[in-house]
Structures are given as C-alpha cells and as structure tokens.
N, C-alpha and C positions, 0 to 999 in steps of 0.2 A: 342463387339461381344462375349466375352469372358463372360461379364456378363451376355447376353442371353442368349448363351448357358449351362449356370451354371446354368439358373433358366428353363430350359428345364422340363416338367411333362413326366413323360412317355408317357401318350397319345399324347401330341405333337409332338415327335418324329414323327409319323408315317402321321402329318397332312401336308397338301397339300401345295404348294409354288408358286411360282409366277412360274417354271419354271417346262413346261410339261414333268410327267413322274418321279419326283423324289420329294421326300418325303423332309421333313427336317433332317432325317438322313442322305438322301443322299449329300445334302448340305455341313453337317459339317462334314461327312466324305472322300470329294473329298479338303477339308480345311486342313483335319490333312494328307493327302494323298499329297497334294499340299506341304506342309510344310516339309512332310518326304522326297518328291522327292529330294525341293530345298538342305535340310539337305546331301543327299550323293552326290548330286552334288558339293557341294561346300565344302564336308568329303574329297572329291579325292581331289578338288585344293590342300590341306591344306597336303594330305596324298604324292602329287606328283603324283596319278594317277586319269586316265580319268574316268569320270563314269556320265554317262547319267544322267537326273532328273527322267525318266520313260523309262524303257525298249522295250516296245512300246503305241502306242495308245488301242492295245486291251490289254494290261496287265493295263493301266491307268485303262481302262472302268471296267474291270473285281472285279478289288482291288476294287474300291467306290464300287460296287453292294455288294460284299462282304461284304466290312467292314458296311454297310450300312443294314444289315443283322443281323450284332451280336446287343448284351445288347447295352442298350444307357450308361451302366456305361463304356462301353470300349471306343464306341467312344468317348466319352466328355474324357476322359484320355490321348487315342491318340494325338486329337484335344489340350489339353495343355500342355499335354508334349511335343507335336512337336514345337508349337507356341513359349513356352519360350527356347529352346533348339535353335531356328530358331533368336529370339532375341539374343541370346549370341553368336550365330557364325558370325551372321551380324555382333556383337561388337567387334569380335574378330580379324575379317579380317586384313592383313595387307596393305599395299598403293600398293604391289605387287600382293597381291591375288585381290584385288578390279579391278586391271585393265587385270585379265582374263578373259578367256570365258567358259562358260558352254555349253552343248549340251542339247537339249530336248531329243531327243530322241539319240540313237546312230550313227544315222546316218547325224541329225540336224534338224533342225535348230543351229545355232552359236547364243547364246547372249552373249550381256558383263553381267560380273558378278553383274553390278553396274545398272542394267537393274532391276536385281531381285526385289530389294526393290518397285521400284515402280509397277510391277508387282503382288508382294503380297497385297500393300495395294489394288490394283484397286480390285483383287480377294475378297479380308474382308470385304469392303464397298460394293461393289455391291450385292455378297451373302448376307452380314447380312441384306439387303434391300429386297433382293429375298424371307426369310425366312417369310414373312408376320406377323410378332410378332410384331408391332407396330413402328420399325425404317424403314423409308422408303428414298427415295431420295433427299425428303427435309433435312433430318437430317444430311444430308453429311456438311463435313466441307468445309466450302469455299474455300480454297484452291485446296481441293481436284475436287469440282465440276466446278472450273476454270479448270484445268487440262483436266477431262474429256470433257470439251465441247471444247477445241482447238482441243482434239485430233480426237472426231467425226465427228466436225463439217468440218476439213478437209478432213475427212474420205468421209463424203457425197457429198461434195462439187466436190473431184476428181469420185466419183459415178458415172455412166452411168445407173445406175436404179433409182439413188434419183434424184424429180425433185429440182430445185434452188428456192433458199428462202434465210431470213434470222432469225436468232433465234435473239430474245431481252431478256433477263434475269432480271425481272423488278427487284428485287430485289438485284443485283449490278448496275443495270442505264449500262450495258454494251452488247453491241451487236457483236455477227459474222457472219462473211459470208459464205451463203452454197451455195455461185457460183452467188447469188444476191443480191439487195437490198431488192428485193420486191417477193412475199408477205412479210411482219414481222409475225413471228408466236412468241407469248408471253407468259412465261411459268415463273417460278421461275428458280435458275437454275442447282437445283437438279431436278423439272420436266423437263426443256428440257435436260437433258443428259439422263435420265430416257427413254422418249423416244425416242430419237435419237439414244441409243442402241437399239430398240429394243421392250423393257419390257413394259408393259400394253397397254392402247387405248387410249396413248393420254393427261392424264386424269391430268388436271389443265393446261392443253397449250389450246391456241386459237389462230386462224388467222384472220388475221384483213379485209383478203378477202374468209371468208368462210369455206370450210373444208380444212383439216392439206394435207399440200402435201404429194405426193406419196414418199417415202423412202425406200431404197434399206435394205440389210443385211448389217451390218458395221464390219469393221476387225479390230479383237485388234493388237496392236502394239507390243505384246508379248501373244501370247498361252498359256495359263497354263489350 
C-alpha cells in the first residue's frame, strides 16, 4: 500500500475508486486519519488517560473531506507518517497496554486494544483493493483472505437478508457454510470475500445453480 501510494501521479489522486463518492484521496486520506485516530488512542493508554479514536462520526466524516482536499504531497506525508509511527506504538505496547480497551468514539463502542491490529490490516488490504490501481482481491494474502471469508461468511450465514449457500474457494480446495450446502457459489478466495462484502458484481464467482444468491449488507467486526 505504501508503495502505491508513493507512486500516486497527481492526476490519480483525484480518479474514481471502487467506492461511491470518494476519489483516491479520499481513500488514503480516511488511512492516514484511520491511523492518527488509532495513534491518540492508544497515546492516552500509554499517557494513563482516556481519549477516544474519533471525537465523533461527523468529525471522522468531516477531517477525510478535508484532508482529502489538500496537495497529494500532504496527504501521502500524513498517510506515512501515521503508518510508521502506528508500527512503533504497536511495537512498543506493553503485555499491560495490549490487554486494554480503546473507545471509538467517546461514548463507544469498547474494543480491546489487541483488536486494533487486525482491524488496521482488514482497513489497508481491502482499501488498497478499493483503490483500483491494479491490487485487487485476488492479490490478498492467503491468510488474510482465510480470515476474511470465516468472518463474512458467518456474518451472512446469521443474515436474515442473505439467502443460504455455500462459498467453495477453488483455489484453497476449502469450503464454508453460509447456512447451506447448496447452492455452491465458486470464486477464488480473494473473489468470494470481495464479494461477500459487498464490492463489485460478482465478478470471477459463479454458481453451480445459476445466478449468485441474494446477499444482505455484512457487519465488520470492528468499525473503523
């Protein structure tokens, strides 16, 4: 991600993403925004005091428009200044800070603090996929798109808007249930998590009985 957005042209900045309504500045500026929240949240652990990751949801909204506004030299600064400053405090934590909690907002959500990590990667992988620059969902690491398809695929599975199926990932030989056996819808399995959040139409999954079932909106497991 890092090295995409270092090779950012300035007309890119401003080009369109998989995600309506926000440019790819808006992107990597809700990343480095994302990163500076986790930074004073977890500034207060370390400091002994409380302090939210975001003051609220319209101050979240407002800052990405903003920062998403200035020179691309500021945000790409933001964006790795945050990132390696975000790496050293995760290094830095102690066995005592790792097992408190942060708030999102002031008033909460509660997460544990050991929650963050896997909430920033799912934020850096799925964006840097969103960005349309040529890293897409196949390019995710295996691990990572294992992760994601336990966590959707339960997600859909407890859904009352998605119908049941099951996802095959031909490319691990590994299948799960989203509340059935059948239909099998076969995708890679960076394309079935790809769509099972959500993002595009579908596109390299197929069902063995016709068109892709109906699926609901899915909930991350942490908000950022």
């Amino acid at each position: 991600m890092i090295r995409t957005v270092d090779s950012l042209t300035d007309d890119q900045w401003t080009g369109r993403t998989v995600l309506p309504d926000w440019s790819r500045a808006h992107v990597v500026a809700h990343l480095a925004l994302n990163a500076e929240g986790f930074l004073r949240a977890l500034g207060g652990i370390q400091d002994g005091e409380e302090r939210a990751i975001y003051d609220s949801n319209a101050a979240r909204d407002a800052d990405i428009a903003e920062l998403a506004a200035a020179e691309p030299s500021e945000i790409r600064e933001r964006y790795f200044a945050a990132t390696s400053r975000l790496r050293h405090v995760f290094g830095s934590l102690t066995d005592e800070q790792w097992g408190a909690t942060v708030n999102r907002l002031p008033e909460g959500p509660t997460w544990p603090v050991d929650s963050l990590v896997v909430a920033r990667r799912l934020e850096v992988e799925v964006h840097h996929a969103d960005l349309d620059l040529g890293y897409t969902a196949r390019d995710w690491p295996e691990d990572f798109a294992v992760r994601v398809l336990d966590t959707v695929t339960a997600n859909h599975a407890a859904s009352p808007a998605s119908e049941k199926f099951s996802a095959h990932a031909s490319d691990l030989g590994r299948t799960w249930s989203v509340g059935a056996d059948e239909p099998v819808v076969t995708g890679t399995a960076g394309e079935l998590g790809w769509w099972l959040m959500g993002r595009g139409n579908g596109e390299g999954v197929s069902s063995a009985h016709g068109p892709l079932p109906e699926i609901g909106p899915w909930t991350k497991p942490v908000r950022t």
